[in-house]
N, C-alpha and C positions, 0 to 999 in steps of 0.2 A: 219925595222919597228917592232914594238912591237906586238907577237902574239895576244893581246889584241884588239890592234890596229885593226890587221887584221883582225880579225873576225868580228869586228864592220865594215869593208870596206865591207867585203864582203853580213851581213847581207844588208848593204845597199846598194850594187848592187841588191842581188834578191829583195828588196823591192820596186826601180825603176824598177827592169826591169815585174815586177808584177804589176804596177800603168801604163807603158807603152804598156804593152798585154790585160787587163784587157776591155778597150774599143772592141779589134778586136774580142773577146772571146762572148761579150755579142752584137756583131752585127749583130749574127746569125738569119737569120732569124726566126719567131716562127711558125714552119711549119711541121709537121708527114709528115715523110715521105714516112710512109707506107700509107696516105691515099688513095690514091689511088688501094691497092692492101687488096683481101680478103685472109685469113688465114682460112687454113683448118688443124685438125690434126687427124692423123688416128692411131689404135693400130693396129700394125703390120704393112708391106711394099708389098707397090702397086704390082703387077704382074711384072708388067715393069720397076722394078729395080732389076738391078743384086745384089745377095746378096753373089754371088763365097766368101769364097769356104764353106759358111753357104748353105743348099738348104732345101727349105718349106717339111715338111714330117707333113700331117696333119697338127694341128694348130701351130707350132712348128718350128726352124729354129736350125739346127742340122749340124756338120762336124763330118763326119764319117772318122776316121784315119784307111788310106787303107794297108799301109805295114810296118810301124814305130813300134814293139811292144816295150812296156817302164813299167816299175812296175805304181802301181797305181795312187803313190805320183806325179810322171814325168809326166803323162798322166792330172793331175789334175794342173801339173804347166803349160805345155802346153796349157789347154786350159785358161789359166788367161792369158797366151801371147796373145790370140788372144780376149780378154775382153768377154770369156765366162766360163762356168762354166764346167765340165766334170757332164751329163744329171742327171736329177733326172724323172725317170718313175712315176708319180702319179696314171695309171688309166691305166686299161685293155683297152681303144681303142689308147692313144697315144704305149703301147707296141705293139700292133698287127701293128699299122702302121710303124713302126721303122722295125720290123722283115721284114714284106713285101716288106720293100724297098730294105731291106741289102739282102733279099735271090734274088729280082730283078739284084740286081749288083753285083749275082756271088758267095758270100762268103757260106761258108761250117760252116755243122754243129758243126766243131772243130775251128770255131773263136769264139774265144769271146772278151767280148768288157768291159773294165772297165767302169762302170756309175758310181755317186756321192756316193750309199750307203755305210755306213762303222758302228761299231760297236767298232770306236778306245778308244771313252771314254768312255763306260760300257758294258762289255761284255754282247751282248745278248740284247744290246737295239741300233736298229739301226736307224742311222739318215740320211736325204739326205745334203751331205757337202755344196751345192750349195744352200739351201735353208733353213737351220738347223732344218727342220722341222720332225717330224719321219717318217718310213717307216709305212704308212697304207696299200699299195698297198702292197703286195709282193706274187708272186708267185712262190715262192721256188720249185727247180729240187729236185728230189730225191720220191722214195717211203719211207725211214724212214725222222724222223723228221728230219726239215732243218730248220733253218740255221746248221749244227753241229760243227763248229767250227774244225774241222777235223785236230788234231793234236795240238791241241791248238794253233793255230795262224793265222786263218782264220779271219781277221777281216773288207777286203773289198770287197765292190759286184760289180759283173761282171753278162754280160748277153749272153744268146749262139746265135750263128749267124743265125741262122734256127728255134730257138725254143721260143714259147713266155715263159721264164723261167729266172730264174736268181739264182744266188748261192753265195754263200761267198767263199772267197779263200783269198789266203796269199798274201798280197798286196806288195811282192814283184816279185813273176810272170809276166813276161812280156807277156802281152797282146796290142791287139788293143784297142782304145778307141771310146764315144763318146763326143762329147763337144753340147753343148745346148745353145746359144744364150739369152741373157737377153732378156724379151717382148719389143718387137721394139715400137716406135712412129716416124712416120713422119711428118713430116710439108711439108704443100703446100701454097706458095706465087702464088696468082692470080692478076696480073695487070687488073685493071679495068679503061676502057676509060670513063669519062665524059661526 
């Protein structure tokens, strides 16, 4: 058979076989199927789901890496494995609650913990990676001026495990990290009887 041929056979196989589906396709019947059921959606997740190994810290949903330390970059690929971001502290009450919780479960003043800030494309203007938004919050460790860049190559920020503080360091240090959760939404189907 002439390749010509054949492609005309075949377009007119799927044309029959599209004129002989076409009726079972449109004899569905015209019916929601969600009628029956109300739709709820909520920012953030219910009490009563497990959110392992994400856990609620204030309004926030956080995996704190307990013994893995990794440079900065590894810690911020890390948390894209798990589809979140490595944290961006905005605001003196979500830091105090991150400290309270990490000094709750043990850790020392000599952990620290990589979070989003970094200063990789303008020295000295720092942005949160997770969010690209700049550093407004910052309460820099140290009695002289900080961030200092110490050694010139400090250019991501880490936070200490005890202390509501945070610093620049050379983002190849292997530290702990924390990863931050994108703001959840749930959906709730409720069947409703008749």
């Amino acid at each position: 058979m002439h390749p010509q041929q054949e492609a005309h056979l075949i377009l007119l196989r799927l044309v029959i076989l599209s004129c002989c589906c076409a009726p079972a396709l449109t004899y569905l019947p015209d019916v929601n199927i969600f009628t029956n059921y109300r739709t709820e959606v909520y920012n953030g997740i219910p009490s009563d789901i497990d959110t392992t190994p994400f856990i609620r810290i204030g309004d926030n949903y956080y995996y704190i890496e307990p013994m893995n330390k990794v440079n900065w970059f590894q810690a911020a690929a890390a948390c894209r494995m798990m589809n979140a971001h490595l944290a961006s502290i905005e605001d003196k009450p979500e830091l105090e609650a991150l400290v309270k919780y990490i000094k709750a479960k043990g850790f020392k003043n000599n952990d620290y913990f990589w979070i989003s800030g970094n200063d990789l494309g303008t020295e000295g203007a720092f942005y949160w990676l997770s969010t690209g938004r700049p550093m407004t919050f910052a309460p820099w460790n140290g009695p002289k001026q900080m961030p200092d860049n110490y050694g010139g190559n400090e250019n991501c920020v880490h936070m200490f495990g005890t202390r509501e503080l945070i610093n620049d360091a050379n983002c190849k240090i292997l530290m702990l990290y924390v990863c931050e959760a994108s703001d959840p939404k749930t959906f709730k189907f409720t069947y409703i009887k008749w």
